[in-house]
Each structure stands twice: as structure tokens, then as C-alpha cells.
C-alpha positions as a Markdown table, in Angstrom:
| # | Residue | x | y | z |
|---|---|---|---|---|
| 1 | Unk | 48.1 | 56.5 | -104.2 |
| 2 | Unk | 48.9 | 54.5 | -107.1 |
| 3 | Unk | 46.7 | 55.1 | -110.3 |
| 4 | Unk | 45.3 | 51.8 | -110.3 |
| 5 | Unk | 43.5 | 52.8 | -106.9 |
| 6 | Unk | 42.4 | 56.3 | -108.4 |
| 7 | Unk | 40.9 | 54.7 | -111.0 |
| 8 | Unk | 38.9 | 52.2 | -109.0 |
| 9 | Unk | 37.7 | 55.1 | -106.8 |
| 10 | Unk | 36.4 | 56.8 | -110.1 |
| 11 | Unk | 34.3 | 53.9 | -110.9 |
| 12 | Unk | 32.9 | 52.3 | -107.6 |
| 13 | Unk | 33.3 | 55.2 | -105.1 |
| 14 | Unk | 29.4 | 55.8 | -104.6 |
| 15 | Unk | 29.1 | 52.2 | -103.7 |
| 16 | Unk | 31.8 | 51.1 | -101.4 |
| 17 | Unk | 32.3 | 51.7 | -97.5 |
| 18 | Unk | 36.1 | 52.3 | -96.7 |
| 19 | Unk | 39.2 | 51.6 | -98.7 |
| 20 | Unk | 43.1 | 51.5 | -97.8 |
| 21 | Unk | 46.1 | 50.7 | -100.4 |
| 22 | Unk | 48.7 | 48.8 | -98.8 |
| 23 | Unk | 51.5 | 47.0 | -99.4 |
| 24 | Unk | 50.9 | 43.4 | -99.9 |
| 25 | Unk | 53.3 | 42.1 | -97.7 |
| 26 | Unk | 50.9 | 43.7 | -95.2 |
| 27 | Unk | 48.2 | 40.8 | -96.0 |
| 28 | Unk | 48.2 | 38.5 | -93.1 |
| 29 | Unk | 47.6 | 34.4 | -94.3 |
| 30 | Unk | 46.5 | 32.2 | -91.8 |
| 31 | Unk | 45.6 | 28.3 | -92.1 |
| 32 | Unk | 43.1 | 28.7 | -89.6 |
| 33 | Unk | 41.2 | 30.2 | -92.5 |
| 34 | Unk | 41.6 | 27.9 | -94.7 |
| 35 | Unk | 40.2 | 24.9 | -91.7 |
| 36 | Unk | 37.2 | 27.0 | -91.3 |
| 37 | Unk | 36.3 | 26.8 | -95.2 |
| 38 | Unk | 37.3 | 22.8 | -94.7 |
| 39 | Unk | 34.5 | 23.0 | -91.6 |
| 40 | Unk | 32.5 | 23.8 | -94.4 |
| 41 | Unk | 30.0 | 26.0 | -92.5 |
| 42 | Unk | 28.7 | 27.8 | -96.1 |
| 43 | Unk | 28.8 | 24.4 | -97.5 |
| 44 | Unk | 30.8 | 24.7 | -100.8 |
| 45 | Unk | 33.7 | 22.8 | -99.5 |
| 46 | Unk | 35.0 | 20.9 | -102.4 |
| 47 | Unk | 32.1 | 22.3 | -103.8 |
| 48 | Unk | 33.3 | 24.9 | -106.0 |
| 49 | Unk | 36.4 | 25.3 | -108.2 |
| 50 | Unk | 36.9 | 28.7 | -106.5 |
| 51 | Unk | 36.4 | 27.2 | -102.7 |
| 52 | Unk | 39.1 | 25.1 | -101.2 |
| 53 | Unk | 40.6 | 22.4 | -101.8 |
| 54 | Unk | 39.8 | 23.0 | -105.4 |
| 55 | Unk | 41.1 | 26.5 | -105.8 |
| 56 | Unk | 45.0 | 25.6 | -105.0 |
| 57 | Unk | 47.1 | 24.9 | -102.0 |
| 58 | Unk | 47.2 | 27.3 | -99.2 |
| 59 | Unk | 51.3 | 27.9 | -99.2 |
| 60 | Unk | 51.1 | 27.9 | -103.3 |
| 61 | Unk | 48.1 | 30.7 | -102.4 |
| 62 | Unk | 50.2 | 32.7 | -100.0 |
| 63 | Unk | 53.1 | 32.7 | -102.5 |
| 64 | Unk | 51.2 | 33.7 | -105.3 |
| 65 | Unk | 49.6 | 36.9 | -103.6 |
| 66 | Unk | 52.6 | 37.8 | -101.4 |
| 67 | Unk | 54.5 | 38.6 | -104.8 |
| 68 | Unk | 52.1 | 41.5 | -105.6 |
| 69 | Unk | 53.4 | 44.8 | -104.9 |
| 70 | Unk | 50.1 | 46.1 | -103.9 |
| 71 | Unk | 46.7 | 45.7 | -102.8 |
| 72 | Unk | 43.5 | 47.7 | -102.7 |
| 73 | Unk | 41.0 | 46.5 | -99.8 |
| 74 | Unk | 37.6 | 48.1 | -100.0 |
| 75 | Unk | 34.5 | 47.1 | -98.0 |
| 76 | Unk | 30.7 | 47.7 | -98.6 |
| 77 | Unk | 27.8 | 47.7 | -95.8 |
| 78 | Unk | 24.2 | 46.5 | -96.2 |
| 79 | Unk | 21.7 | 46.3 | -94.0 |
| 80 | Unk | 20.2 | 43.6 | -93.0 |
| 81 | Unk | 16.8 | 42.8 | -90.4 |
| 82 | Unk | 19.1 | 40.8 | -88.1 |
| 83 | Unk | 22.1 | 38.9 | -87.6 |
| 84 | Unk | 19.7 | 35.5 | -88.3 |
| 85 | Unk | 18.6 | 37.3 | -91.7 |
| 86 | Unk | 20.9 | 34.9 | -94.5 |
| 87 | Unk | 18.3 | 35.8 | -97.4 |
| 88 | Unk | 19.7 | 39.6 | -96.6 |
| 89 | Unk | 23.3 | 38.7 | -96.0 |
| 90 | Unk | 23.0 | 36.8 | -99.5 |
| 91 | Unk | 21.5 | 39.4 | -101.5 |
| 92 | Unk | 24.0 | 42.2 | -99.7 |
| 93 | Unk | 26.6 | 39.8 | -101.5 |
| 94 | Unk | 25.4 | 39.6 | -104.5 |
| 95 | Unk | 25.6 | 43.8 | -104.6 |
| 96 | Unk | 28.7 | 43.7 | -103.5 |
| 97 | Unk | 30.0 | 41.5 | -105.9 |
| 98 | Unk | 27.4 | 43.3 | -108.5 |
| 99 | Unk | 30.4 | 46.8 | -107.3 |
| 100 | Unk | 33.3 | 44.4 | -107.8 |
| 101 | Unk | 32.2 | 43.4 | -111.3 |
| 102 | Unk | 32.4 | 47.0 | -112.6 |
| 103 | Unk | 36.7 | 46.6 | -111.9 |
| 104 | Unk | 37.5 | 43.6 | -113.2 |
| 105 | Unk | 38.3 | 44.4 | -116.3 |
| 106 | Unk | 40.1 | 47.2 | -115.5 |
| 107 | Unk | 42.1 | 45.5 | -112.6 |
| 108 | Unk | 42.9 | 42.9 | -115.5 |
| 109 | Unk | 44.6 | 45.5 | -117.7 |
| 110 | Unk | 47.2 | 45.9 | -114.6 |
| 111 | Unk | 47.7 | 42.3 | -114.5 |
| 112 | Unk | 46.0 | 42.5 | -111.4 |
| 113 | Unk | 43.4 | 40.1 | -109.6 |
| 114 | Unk | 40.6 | 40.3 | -107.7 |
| 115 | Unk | 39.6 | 38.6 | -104.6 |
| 116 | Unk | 35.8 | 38.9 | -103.6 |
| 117 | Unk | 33.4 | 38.0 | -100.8 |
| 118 | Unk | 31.2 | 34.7 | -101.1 |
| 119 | Unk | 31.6 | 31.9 | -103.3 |
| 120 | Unk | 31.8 | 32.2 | -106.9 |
| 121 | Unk | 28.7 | 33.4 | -108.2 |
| 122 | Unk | 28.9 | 33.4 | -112.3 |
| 123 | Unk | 26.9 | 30.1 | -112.5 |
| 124 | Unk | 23.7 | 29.5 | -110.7 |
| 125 | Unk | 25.5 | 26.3 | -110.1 |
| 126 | Unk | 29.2 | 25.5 | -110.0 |
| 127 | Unk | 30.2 | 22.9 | -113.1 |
| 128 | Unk | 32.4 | 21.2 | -110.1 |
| 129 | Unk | 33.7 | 18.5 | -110.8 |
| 130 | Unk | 33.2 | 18.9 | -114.7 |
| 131 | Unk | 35.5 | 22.0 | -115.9 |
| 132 | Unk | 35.0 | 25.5 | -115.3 |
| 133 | Unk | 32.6 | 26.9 | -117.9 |
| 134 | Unk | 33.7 | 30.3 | -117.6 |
| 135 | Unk | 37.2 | 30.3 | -116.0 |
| 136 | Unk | 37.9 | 33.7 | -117.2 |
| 137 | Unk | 35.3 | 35.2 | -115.3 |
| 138 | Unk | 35.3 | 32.5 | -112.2 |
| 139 | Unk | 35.7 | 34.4 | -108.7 |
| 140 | Unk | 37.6 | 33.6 | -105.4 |
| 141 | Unk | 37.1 | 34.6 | -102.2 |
| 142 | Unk | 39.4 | 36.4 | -99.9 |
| 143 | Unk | 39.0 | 33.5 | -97.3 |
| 144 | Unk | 39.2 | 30.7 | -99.8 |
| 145 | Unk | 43.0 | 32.1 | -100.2 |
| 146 | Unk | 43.5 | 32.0 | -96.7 |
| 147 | Unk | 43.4 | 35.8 | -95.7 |
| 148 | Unk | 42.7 | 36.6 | -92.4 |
| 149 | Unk | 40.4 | 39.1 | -92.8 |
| 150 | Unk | 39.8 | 40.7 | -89.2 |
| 151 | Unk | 43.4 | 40.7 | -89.1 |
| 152 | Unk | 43.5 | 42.4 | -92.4 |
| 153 | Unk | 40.6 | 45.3 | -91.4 |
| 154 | Unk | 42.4 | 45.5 | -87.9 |
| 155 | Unk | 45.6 | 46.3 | -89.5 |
| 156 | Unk | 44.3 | 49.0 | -92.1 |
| 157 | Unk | 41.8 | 50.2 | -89.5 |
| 158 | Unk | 39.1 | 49.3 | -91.3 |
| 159 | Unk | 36.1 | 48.3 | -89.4 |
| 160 | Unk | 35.2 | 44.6 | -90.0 |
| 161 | Unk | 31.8 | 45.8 | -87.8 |
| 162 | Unk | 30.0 | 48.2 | -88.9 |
| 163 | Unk | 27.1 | 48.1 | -86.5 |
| 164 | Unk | 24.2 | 46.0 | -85.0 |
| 165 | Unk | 21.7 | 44.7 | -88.2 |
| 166 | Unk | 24.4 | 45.3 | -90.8 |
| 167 | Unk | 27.0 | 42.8 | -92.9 |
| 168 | Unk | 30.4 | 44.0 | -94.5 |
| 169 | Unk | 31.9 | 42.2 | -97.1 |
| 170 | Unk | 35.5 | 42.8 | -98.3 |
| 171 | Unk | 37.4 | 42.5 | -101.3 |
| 172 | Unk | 41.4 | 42.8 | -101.8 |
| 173 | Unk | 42.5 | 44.0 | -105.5 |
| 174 | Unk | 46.1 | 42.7 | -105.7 |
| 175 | Unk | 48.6 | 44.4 | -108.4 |
């Protein structure tokens, strides 16, 4: 396990679910991803500088992260009072991204990045379509890159279900 991954485990393993280190290369891209953000089912399509289209172009995307040597996927579980309960599922967000925030800076140091669950949740409301007021701490989601993540969970065996009245949100550290 590279040291990176050691030292992420030191600081968030209390709070997260499972974890696998892979190979980047393993990280499966899919366009379909990218149409279901343009559905806009969470509604922050164009939206957001961190949601698509505003966050880049899917095969400049794909590039970027397929030149990373590595990648640290870890997942927390909430529970939640029912599959209908989105005032639970946005709260188990917000701690999830709460247990991302405590490796940011560290993943920087490694010139790594960071990709999290949810929209970008630094502002109460995104500057879009005035600049980013804090670009250096703006977020992206896995999915707003285009990252299959059921494919990604089948393929490390990480469970993308955890069982019935609970939500799993994943994040992929790339270095």
C-alpha cells in the first residue's frame, strides 16, 4: 500500500466504510454518466462550476484522471429512514464530505486530487455563472467526471449497497 493510502487511513479510518487502492487505469469512464448528470435529475446541471458541462469535457476528464498512477476509493454508510428520505441522504452527504475534508490537504501535498460525492458544497450557493469564489477549495464529483461508479465498487468489490434504509457515498483520491 502506497504511503499516501497509509496516511489517509491514519486520519479518516474511524469514519469511512471500505477502501481499495488501485491502479487508475482500473477506473471505468462511461458517457452514460455524464447523460445522466445532463438529465439533470439533482438539478445542478449547468448549475455548478463543478457539475457538467461546466466542469470540463468528458474525454479531456477521462484523460486527465487516466494519467494518475493511483487511486484510493473509500466509501461511508449512513442511515437513513427510507429510501424516499432526501433530507437524510443530504445530511449523510454533507458527513461524508465533512471525512473528505480532513484529506485534502494532505492529498494536495501529493499532487493528488480528490473526487467526492454530491455537488460542490463550499458555498451555500454556487457563484455560477460569475467566477468561482473559492476555486482552491471548489469540489467535483466522481460522476460529474464521468466514473461509473457501480462499475467501479463491482470491480474493487466494494459494495455500492449496503443494505435496505442506508446510502453509500464514494470518493476516489487520484495520485
Amino acid at each position: 500500500m502506497e504511503k499516501l493510502s497509509k496516511e489517509i487511513l491514519n486520519i479518516i479510518k474511524d469514519e469511512i466504510w471500505q477502501y481499495c487502492e488501485t491502479d487508475a487505469s482500473n477506473i471505468q469512464f462511461s458517457q452514460e454518466v455524464v447523460n445522466a448528470c445532463k438529465a439533470n435529475l439533482c438539478g445542478n446541471y449547468n448549475k455548478s462550476w463543478r457539475c457538467p458541462p461546466n466542469v470540463g469535457e468528458f474525454s479531456v476528464l477521462k484523460a486527465k484522471y487516466s494519467e494518475y498512477g493511483k487511486v484510493f476509493v473509500f466509501t461511508t454508510v449512513h442511515n437513513i429512514e427510507d429510501s424516499f428520505d432526501i433530507e437524510g441522504m443530504f445530511e449523510a452527504c454533507k458527513r461524508h464530505n465533512r471525512t473528505e475534508d480532513k484529506i485534502r490537504k494532505l492529498v494536495k501535498e501529493y499532487n493528488g486530487e480528490v473526487l467526492g460525492a454530491g455537488v460542490c458544497d463550499v458555498c451555500e450557493k454556487c457563484a455560477f455563472p460569475y467566477p468561482c469564489r473559492f476555486p482552491e477549495r471548489a469540489k467535483t464529483s466522481v460522476e460529474a467526471c464521468g466514473i461509473d461508479v457501480v462499475a467501479l465498487a463491482s470491480t474493487l468489490g466494494i459494495n455500492y449497497v449496503n443494505g435496505e434504509n442506508t446510502v453509500t457515498y464514494f470518493s476516489a483520491v487520484f495520485f
